[in-house]
N, C-alpha and C positions, 0 to 999 in steps of 0.2 A: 511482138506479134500478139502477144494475150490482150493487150491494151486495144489492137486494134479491133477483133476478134470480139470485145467485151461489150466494145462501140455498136459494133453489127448487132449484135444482141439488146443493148439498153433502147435502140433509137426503134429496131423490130417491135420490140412490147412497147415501145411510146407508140408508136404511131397506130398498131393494131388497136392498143388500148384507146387510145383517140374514136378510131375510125368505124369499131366496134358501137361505142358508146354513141356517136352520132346515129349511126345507123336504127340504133333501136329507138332512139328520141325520136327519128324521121316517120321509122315504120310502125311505132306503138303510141299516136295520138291516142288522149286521153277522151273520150266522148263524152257528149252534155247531155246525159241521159243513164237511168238506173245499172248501165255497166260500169260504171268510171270507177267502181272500187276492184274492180277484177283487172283493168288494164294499168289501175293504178300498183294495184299488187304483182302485176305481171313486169310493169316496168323497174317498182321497190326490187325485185329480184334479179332481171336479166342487167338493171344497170349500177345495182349497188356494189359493185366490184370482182377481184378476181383478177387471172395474171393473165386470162384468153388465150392459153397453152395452143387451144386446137384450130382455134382462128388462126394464129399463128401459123401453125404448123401448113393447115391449109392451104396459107397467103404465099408461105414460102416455097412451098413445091409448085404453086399456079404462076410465080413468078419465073422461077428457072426455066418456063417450058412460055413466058411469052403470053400468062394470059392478064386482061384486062386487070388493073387491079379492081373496080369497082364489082366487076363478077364474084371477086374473090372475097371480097367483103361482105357481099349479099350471102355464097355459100357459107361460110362463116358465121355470122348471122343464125343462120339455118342449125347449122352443126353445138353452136352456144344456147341457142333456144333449147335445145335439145338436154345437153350439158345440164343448165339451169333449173328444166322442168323436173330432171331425175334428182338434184338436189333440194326443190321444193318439196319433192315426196320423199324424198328421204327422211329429211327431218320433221314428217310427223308422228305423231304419238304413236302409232301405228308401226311404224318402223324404225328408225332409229333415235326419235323423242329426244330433237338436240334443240335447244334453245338460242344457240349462236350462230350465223352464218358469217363471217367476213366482219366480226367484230361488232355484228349488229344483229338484234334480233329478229330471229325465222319467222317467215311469212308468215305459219299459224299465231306464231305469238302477237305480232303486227297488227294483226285482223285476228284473224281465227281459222279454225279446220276447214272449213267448207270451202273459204275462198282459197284458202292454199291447193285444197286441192282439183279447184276451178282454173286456180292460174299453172299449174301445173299442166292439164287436161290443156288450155286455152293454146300454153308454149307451146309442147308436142305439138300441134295441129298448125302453128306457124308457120313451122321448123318447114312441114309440108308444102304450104303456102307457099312462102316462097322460092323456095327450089321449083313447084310447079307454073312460078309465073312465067311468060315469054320473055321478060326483062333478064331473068338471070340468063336467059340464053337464046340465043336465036336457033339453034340446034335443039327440037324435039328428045333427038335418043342423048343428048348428054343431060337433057333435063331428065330424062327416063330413068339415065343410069343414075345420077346424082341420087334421084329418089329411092333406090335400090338400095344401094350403097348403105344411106344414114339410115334404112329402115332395117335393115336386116343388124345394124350395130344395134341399135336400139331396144330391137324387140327380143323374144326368146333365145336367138341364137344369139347375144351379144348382152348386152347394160342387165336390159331386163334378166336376164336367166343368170347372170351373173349375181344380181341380188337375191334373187331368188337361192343359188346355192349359199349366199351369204347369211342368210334367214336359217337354213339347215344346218348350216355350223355351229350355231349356239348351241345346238342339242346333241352333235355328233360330235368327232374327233375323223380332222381331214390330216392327210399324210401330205407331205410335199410337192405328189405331183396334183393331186388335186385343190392342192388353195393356189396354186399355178395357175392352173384351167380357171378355177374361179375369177384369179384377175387378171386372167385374159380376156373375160366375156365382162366382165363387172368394170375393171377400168381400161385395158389395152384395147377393144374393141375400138370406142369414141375413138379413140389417140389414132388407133388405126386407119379410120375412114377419114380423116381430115387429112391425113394422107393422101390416100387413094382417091378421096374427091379434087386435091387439088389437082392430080395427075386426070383425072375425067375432064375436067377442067382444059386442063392443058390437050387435050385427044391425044392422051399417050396412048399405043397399043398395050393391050391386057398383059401380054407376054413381057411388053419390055417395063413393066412396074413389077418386077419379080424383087430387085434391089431394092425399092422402097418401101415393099411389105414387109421385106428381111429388117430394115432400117425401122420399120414401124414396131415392128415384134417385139424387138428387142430394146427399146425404149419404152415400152406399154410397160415391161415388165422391172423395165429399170427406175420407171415411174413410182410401181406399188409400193416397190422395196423399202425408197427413200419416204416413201408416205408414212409405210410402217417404222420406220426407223423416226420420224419425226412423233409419230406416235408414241415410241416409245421413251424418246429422249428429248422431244421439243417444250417447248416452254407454250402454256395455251395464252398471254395474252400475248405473244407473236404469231400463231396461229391463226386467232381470234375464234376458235372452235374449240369446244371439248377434247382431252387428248385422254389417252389410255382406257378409251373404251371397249376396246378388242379382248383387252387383257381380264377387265372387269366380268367379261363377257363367257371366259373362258375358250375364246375363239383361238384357232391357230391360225398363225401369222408366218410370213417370211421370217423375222427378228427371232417368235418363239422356236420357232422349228430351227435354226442354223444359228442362233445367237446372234448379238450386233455386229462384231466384227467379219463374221463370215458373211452376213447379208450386205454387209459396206463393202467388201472384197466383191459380191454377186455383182453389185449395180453397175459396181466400174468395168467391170469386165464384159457387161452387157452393154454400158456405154462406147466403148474401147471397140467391141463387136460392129455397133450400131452406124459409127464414123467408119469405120472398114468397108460396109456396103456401101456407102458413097464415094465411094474411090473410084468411076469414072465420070465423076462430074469436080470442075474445077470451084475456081472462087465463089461462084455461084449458088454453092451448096453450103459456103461457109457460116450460115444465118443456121440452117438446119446443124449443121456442126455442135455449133455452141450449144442449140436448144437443148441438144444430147446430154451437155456439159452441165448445164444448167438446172435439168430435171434430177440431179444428185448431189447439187450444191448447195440447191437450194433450201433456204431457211423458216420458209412458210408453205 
């Protein structure tokens, strides 16, 4: 059964990663005139790699419920633009002044500051773009909601406000429930809404995606864990990023706050939780299963 199971999973991230990748080749030509270094920087970023967790994730709930996959791709699209642009500014001097993205170096360093934080600026407004075109949908209010959805992850209640308490951490000392909160809003947010977009997607009613927030929750957080734990004990040219900056930082973390072993006991138990809520959906769900499996096995 793992063997099969592992199949469902390897061929999901082949083909998302494929279909991903096309998509931004199609929608991010390069133009013959004084922008081509901004789309060129926007494309160096959106298609230099990455495992396309939320496309994924996305693809898989729009699929269960019946929708188009090329819908799901475009949302997807949207939801990585997004992804992409918080990791463009992240890694400036400004913020977290990292040099490495994905084993290659960060936009500013590629170019410089300004364009990084142009193609940054550029993605966000994509991200919009397309979710607002007619194409992703011929339904008005699931374009409405879609727009809703990624913006409310994104902005102060969600990514952004998330970084923002991350910023304050360097200077304070956060207790458990609050570096919780912080990456709920900082990384469970995104994880979140590629969720609940796929389900928009699919015109699931409000009430009956109560199982796949519970589902999303609890892998947002099962996510940070394994982050922090790869943080703490990963190897950085598997990575391809900086690792033990948290630490250097004097930041509290999942790892510092409960130690390795108890935060590896958290994730699985939040994994283990996170396949529980899918327990009225049959084989169908067994793609989201794994991903579950996956976001605390994983080695990058």
């Amino acid at each position: 059964m793992a063997e099969v199971t592992e199949t469902v999973l390897a061929d999901g991230l082949k083909r998302i990663q494929a279909d991903i990748l096309a998509a931004f080749d199609e929608l991010l030509p390069v133009p013959a005139d004084p922008r081509a270094q901004l789309f060129e920087a926007m494309r160096y970023a959106a298609m230099g790699g990455g495992k396309r967790v939320r496309p994924l994730l996305l693809a898989a709930v729009a699929e269960m419920y019946g929708v188009d996959r090329e819908a799901a791709v475009r949302a997807g699209v949207a939801i990585e633009s997004v992804h992409v642009y918080s990791l463009i500014h992240d890694d400036l001097p400004c913020m977290d002044n990292d040099d490495l993205r994905h084993g290659k170096p960060t936009v500013h360093k590629q170019w410089d500051e300004a364009t990084a934080v142009l193609a940054g600026d550029s993605l966000h407004c994509f991200a919009f773009e397309v979710l607002a075109d007619p194409v992703m949908s011929g339904d008005p209010f699931v374009r409405a909601e879609l727009i809703q959805v990624l913006a409310t992850a994104a902005g102060s209640h969600g990514m952004a406000g998330g970084q923002m308490m991350d910023i304050v951490a360097e200077s304070s000392t956060f207790d458990l429930q609050t570096v919780t909160r912080l990456q709920q809003l900082k990384t469970g947010a995104l994880l979140a809404a590629s969720v609940e977009m796929g389900a928009v997607l699919g015109k699931v009613p409000h009430e009956g995606r109560k199982h796949l927030r519970a589902y999303a929750r609890d892998i947002g957080l099962a996510f940070q864990i394994a982050d922090d734990l790869l943080d703490h004990e990963g190897d950085e040219e598997a990575a391809g990023k900086a690792l033990r900056k948290d630490a250097d930082k004097g930041k509290e973390t999942f790892v510092s706050l409960l130690g390795a072993d108890r935060a590896r006991e958290q994730a699985r138990m939040l994994v283990d939780q996170a396949i529980g809520h899918l327990a009225q959906h049959g084989k169908e769900a067994d793609l989201l299963r794994e991903l579950a499996r996956f976001i605390v096995e994983r080695s990058h």
